[in-house]
C-alpha positions as CSV (number, residue, x, y, z in Angstrom):
1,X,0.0,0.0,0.0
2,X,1.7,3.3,-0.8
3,X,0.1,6.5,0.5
4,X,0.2,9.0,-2.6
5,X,-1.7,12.0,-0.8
6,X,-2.8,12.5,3.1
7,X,-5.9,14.7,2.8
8,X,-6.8,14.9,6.3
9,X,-5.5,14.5,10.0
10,X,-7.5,14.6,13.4
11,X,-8.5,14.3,17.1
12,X,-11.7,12.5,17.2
13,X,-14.4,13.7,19.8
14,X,-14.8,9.8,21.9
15,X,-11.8,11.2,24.1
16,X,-9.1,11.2,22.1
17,X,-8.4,8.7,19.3
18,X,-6.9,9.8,16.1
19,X,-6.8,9.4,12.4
20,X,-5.8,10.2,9.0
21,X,-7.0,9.8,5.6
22,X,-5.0,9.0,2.9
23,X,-5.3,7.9,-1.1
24,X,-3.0,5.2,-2.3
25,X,-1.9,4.5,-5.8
26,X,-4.7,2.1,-5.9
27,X,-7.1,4.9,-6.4
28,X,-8.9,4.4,-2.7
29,X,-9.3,6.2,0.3
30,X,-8.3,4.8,4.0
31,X,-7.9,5.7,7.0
32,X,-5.1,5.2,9.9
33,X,-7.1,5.0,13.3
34,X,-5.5,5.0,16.8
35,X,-8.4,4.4,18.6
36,X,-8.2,5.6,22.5
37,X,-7.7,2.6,25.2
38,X,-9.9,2.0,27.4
39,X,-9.2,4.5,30.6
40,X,-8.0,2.1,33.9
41,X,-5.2,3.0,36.3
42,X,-2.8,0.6,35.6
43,X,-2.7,1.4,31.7
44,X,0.3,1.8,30.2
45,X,-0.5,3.1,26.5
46,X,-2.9,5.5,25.7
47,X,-4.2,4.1,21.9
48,X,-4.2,0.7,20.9
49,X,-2.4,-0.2,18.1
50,X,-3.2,0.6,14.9
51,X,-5.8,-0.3,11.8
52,X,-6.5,0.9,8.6
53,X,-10.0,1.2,7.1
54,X,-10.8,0.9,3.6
55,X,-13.1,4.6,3.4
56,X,-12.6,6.1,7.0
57,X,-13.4,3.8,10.6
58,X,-16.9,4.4,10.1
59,X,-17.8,2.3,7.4
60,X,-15.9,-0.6,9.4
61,X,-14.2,-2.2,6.7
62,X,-11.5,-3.1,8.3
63,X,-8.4,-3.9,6.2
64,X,-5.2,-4.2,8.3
65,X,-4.1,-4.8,11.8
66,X,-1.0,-2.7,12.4
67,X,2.3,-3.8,14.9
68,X,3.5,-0.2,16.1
69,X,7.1,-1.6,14.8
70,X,4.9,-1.7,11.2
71,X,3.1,1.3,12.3
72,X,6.8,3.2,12.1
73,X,7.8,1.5,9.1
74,X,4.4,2.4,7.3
75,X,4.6,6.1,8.4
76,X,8.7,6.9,8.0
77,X,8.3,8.7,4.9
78,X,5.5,10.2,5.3
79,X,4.2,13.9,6.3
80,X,1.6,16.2,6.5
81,X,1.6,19.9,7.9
82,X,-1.1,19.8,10.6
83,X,-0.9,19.8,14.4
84,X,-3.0,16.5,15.2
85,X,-0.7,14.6,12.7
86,X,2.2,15.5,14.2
87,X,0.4,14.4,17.6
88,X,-0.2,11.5,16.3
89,X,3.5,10.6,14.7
90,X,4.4,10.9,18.3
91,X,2.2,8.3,19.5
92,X,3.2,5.9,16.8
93,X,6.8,6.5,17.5
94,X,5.9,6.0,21.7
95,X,4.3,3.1,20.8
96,X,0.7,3.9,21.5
97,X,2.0,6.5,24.8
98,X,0.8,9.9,24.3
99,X,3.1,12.3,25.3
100,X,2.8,14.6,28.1
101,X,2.5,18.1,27.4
């Protein structure tokens, strides 16, 4: 799968999970979704790791299960100037641990 344009980046409003929408040179749309873990004291990551739906998260055609070792490897080259993606780089890279501000 090779990402040819990122059209969109965000923080979603269910507490915190992110995505980002992308066309490959197949000619469809997906979507990279961290979705926020579940909120319990003795949590170590913030996201679980992450998917990629075929036409955004909510149409839940789910196409690939991510590793955050193939999470990195998938996003190394890419880029995109906008806050939330940048956010979200970071919690690839921290393996699913948001960083403090």
């Amino acid at each position: 799968m090779k990402v040819v344009k990122i059209w969109d980046a965000d923080m979603y409003r269910d507490g915190g999970s992110y995505g980002f929408c992308f066309y490959t040179d197949d000619g469809q749309w997906y979507e990279f979704f961290l979705r926020t873990a579940a909120f319990d004291e003795g949590l170590v990551t913030s996201h679980q790791a992450p998917v990629i739906y075929l036409e955004g998260c909510n149409s839940g055609r789910l196409v690939q299960h991510l590793s955050w070792g193939e999470a990195q490897d998938f996003m190394q080259h890419l880029s995109y100037d906008n806050e939330r993606f940048t956010e979200l780089v970071q919690i690839v890279a921290n393996e699913g641990r948001k960083p403090i501000s």
